[in-house]
N, C-alpha and C positions, 0 to 999 in steps of 0.2 A: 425484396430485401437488397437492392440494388446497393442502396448507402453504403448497409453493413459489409458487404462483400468489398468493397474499393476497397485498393491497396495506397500508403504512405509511406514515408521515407522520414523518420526521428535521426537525425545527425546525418549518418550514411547506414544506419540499420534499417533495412525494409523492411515493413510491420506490412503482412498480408491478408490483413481484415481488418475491421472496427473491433473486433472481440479482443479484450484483454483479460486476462485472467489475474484478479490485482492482488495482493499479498493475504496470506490469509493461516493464522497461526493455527500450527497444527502439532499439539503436545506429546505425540508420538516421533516425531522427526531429528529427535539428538536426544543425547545422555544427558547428564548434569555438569557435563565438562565441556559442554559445546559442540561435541565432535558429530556430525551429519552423520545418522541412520541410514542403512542400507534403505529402511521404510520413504528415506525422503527421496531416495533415487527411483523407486517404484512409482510413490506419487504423484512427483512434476513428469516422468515418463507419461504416466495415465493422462494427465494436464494438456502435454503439449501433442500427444498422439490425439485428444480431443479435437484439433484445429484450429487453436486459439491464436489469432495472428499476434499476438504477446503473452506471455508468465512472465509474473515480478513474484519473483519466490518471498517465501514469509518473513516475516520482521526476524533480523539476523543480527545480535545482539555486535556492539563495539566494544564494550566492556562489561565484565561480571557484576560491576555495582548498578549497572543498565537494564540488567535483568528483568524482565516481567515475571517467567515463569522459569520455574527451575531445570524443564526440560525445552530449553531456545537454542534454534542453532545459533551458534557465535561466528566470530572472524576479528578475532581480538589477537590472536597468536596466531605466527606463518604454519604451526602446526595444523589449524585448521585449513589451511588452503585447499589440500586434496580432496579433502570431502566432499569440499561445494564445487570442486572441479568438478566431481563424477557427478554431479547431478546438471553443472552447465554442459558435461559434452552428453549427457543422456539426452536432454531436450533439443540439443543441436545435431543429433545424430537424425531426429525427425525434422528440421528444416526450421525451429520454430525458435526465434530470441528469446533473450530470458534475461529480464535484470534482475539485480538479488536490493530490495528495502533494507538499508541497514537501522538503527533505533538503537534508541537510549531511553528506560521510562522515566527517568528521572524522579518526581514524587510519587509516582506511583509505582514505581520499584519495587524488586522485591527485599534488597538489601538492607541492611540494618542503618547504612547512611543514603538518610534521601537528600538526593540534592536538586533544586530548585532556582531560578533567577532570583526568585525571594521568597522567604518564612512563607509555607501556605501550610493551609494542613485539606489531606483529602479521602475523603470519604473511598474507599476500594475493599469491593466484596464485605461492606459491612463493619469494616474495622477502619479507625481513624488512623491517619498519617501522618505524620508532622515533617513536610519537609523544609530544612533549614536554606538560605542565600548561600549559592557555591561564592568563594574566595574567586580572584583573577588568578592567581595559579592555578585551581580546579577548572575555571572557564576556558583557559588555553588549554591542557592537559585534555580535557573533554573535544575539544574540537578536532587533538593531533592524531584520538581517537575512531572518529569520523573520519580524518584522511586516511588511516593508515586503513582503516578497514575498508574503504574504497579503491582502494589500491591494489592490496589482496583479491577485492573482486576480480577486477582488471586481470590479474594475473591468473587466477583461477581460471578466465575464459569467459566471462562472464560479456554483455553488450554493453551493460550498464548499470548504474546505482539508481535509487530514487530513497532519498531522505526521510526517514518517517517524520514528517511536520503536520500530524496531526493528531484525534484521537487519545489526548489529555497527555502526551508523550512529552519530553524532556525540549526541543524542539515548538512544538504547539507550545509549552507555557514560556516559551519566550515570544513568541509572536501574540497571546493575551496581556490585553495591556490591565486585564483585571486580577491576572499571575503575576506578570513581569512588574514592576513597582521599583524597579532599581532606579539610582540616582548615577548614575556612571554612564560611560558610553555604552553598555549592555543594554539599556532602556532600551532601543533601536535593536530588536532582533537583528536586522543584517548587518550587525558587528557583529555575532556571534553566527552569521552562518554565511556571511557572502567568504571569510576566513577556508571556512571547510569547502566551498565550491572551490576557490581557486586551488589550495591544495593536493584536489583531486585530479582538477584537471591540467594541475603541473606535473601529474604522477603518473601521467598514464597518457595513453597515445589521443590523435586529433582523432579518432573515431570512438570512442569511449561516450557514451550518454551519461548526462547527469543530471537528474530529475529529482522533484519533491512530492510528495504527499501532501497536499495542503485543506486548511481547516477554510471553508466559503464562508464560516461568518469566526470572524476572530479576534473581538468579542462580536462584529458589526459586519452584515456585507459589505459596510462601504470602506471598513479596515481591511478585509479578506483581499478586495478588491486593489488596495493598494499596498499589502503584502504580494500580492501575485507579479503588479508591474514593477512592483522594485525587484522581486526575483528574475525576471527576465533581463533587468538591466541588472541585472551581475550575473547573467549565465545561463541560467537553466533550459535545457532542451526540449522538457517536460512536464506540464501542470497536473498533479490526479488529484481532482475535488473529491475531499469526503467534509467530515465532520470535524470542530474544534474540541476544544474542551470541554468536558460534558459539564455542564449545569454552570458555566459561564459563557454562553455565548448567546445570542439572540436571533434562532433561524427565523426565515422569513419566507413565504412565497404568495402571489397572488391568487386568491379566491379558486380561479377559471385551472391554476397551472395543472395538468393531469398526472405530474409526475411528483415525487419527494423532492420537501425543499433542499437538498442538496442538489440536486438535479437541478433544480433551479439556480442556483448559487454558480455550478459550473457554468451556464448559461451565460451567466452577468459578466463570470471572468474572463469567457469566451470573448466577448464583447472589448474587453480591453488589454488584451494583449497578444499577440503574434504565434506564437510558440504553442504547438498540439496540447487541448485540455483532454482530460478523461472525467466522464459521468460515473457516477454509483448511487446507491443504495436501490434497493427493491425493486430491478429491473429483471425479473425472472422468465419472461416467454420474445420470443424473436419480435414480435407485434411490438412489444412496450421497447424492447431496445432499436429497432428501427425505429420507434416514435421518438423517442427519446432523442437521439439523433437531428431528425429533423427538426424539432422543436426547440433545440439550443443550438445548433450547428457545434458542438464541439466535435472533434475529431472520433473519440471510443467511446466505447459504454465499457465498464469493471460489470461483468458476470461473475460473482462469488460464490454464496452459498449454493444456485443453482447447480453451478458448476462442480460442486461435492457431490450433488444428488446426481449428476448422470455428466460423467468427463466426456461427454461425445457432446454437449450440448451445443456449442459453435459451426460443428460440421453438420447437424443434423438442423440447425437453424438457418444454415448459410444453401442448406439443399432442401429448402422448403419445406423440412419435416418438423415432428413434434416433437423437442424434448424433456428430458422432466425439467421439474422446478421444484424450485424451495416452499414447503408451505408455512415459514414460519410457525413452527413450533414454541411455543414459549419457552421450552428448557431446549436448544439442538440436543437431538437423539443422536446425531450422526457425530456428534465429538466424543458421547460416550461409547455408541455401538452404532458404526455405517450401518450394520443389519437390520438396526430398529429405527433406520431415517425413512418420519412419515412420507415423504417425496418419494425413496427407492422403493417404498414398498408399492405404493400407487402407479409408478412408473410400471414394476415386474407386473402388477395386476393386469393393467392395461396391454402389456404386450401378451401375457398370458390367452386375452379377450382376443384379442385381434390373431393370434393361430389359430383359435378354435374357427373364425366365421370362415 
């Protein structure tokens, strides 16, 4: 586990392993007003006493029409700043950075105005959506958003932002050229987001990270791929490959590849540009994210759901033991009840075996 275990350096924050723990919504962690749950200072505690040489805390809403889910932390108003404080100095009390994802879902919100780069309508949990082309007053308005809440991270204490740009998000459909369909300078997502990078980092100090979520095929890897170098040439300190838009885009990988094609996707963008990538999806045991690893030379692997079934999983990976993992459930049990997640219960099983012999 050699790989996993190196240590890097993103701006001037030392990341002490390949594990990152990447953003991952958690409907117990704020009220309906945004304000951070004692629950969410408990959790990213459990998170970063795991060992995870980075936590990007969960999609942390910019504004209330951004909403996905009713119970999101926000950072919309300087009221919320202390909340996400006590959860950045909980995780820095154990040694361990922590950027906070901020997002907008734009059509696929929960608000009663969806806004959108252009007219889409989208399918979410079963119910259609219509969302309408924000106005250039909404488009600025929307981006001063983005600044102001990276700002507040900043001050809360936090290392760094990372932009949700993927995951059918407000963001991701302007980088879909099968979403975005505007005739204005908006057509070119990086009018609409190299705006929010420089604002962030005119607002905050030369050690502050600022990093994106991004979609590897957007609609295309060879789009994905050149979304990624024009974000680096406006900024970014940080690539985390996931997913675009669901049901517009075209993943890809070759035959032979052993991993998810996003994994693969991270791979290609590795290949073309400078700045540390992050790998995900379905990288559950120390074997597959050391492979993973080697296999695309990106910098991290994102350990997620795993990482819910058993918060030690980084330390217990990086010392050559076995942690649990995620078995893919078709419904997560562990969003309804941790107690009934297939993975925890097999993990308690297994340690239960191993005192008896």
């Amino acid at each position: 586990m050699k790989k996993l275990q190196d240590s890097f350096t993103i701006r001037q924050t030392k990341i002490g392993n390949r594990v990152c723990i990447p953003p991952l919504v958690i409907m117990t962690n704020s009220d309906e007003e945004g304000f951070a749950a004692p629950a969410a200072v408990a959790h990213y505690t459990a998170l970063a006493r795991g060992g995870a040489g980075l936590v990007i805390q969960e999609a942390t809403c910019v504004s209330p029409e951004g909403k996905l889910r009713a119970h999101q932390i926000g950072l919309w108003r300087d009221e919320h700043i202390p909340g996400n404080r006590a959860i950045a100095e909980a995780v820095h009390q154990l040694g361990t950075p922590i950027f906070m994802q901020i997002h907008h879902a734009g059509v696929v919100a929960m608000s009663d105005t969806l806004l959108c780069p252009s007219a889409y309508s989208a399918q979410v949990d079963g119910k259609l959506k219509q969302g309408r082309a924000m106005t250039g007053k909404e488009i600025e308005a929307t981006q001063e958003h983005f600044i102001q809440a990276g700002i507040r991270a900043w001050k809360a204490g936090y290392d760094g932002v990372e932009l949700h740009g993927c995951h059918s998000y407000l963001l991701c459909q302007f980088f879909n050229s099968r979403i975005n369909r505007r005739e204005d300078q908006y057509c070119d997502a990086m009018n609409f987001v190299e705006p929010i990078i420089q604002g962030i980092r005119q607002g905050t100090d030369s050690r502050f990270v600022i990093g994106i979520r991004l979609g590897c095929f957007e609609p295309t890897l060879k789009e994905g791929i050149a979304h990624a170098v024009a974000l680096e040439k406006a900024g970014v300190d940080f690539i985390d490959v996931s997913g675009g838009f669901a049901g517009e885009s075209d993943p890809i990988k070759p035959e032979a590849f052993p991993y998810h094609e996003f994994v693969y996707g991270a791979g290609e963008i590795k290949k073309a540009v400078n700045v540390p990538v992050f790998a995900v999806n379905s990288i559950c045991t120390p074997e597959q994210a050391q492979g993973a690893l080697e296999a695309t030379n990106v910098d991290m692997v994102d350990i997620g759901r795993s990482a819910l079934v058993d918060s030690d999983w980084p330390r217990k990976a990086l010392a050559g033991e076995k942690p649990g993992k995620c078995l893919h459930c078709a419904v997560c049990q562990w969003r309804i009840d941790p107690q009934k997640c297939a993975g925890r219960r097999l993990m308690e099983r297994e340690r239960r075996e191993k005192e008896k012999e």
